[in-house]
N, C-alpha and C positions, 0 to 999 in steps of 0.2 A: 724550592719545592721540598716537602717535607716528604718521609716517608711513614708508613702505618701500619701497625700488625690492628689490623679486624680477624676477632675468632668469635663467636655465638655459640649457647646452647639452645637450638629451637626445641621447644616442645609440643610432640605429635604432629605437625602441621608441616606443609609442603616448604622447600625452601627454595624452592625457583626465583619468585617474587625477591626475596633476600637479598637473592645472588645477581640479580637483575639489577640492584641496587645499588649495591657495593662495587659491581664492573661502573657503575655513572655516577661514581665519586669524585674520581680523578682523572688525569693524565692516561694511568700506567696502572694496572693491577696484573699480580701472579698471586696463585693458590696453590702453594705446595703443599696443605693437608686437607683434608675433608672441611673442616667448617674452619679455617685458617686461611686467611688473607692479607697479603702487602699492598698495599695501596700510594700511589705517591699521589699528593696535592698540594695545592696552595693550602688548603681552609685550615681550620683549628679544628681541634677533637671535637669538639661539644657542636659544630657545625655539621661535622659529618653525622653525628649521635642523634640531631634533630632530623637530618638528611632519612636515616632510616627508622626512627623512629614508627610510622606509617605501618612498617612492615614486620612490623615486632609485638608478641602477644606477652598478657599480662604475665604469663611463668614462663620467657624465654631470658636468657641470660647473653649480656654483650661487654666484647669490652674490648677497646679502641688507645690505643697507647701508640703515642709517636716514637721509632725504633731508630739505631742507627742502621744504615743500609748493608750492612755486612751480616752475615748469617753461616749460623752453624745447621748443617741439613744431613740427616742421617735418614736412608730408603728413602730418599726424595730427593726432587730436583726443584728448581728454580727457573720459572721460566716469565718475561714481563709480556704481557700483551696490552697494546697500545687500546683506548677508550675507545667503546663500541657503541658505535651510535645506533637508534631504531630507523629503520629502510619498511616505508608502508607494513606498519604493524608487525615486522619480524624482526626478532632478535636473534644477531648473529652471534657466535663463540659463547653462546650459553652452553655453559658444563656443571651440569648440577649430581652429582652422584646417589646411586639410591638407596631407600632407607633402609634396606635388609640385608645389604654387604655383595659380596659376590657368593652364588649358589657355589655348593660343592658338586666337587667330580665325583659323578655314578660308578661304580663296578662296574667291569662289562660279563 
């Protein structure tokens, strides 16, 4: 089993689907940053690359490098969630974060 750092720049465009994708690559996926993803699989890089290809526009950036499974993690944690199958059209453990950060705290 190999492991894989997946990280993307999407441009303007929802990244649900993405993320949909990247969780039914492998085995095992964790995402300890916003568009940063560990992945373990059997496949090769260029297999997963075609894999999301589909879900990728012509000015997003991707890029898929087989890592060793040791990491260095600073304000984040590591967590692996086992491959999440679709159950009649619903996707479970989709965690997509959104596109305009967290609001700030009002004055009272």
């Amino acid at each position: 089993m190999r492991t894989y750092l997946i990280t993307y720049d999407a441009a303007c465009h929802s990244r649900q689907g993405l993320s949909r994708a990247i969780m039914q690559l492998g085995e095992a996926w964790a995402r300890p940053l916003e568009t940063a993803w560990y992945v373990q699989s059997a496949e090769r890089a260029h297999s997963l690359e075609r894999r999301l290809q589909p879900h990728l526009h012509s000015g997003d950036g991707l890029l898929i490098q087989q890592v060793e499974a040791d990491a260095v993690l600073s304000n984040t944690a590591l967590r692996w969630f086992r491959k999440r199958r679709q159950t009649d059209g619903d996707w479970h453990n989709v965690a997509v974060f959104p596109a305009t950060g967290v609001p700030e705290a009002h004055a009272a």
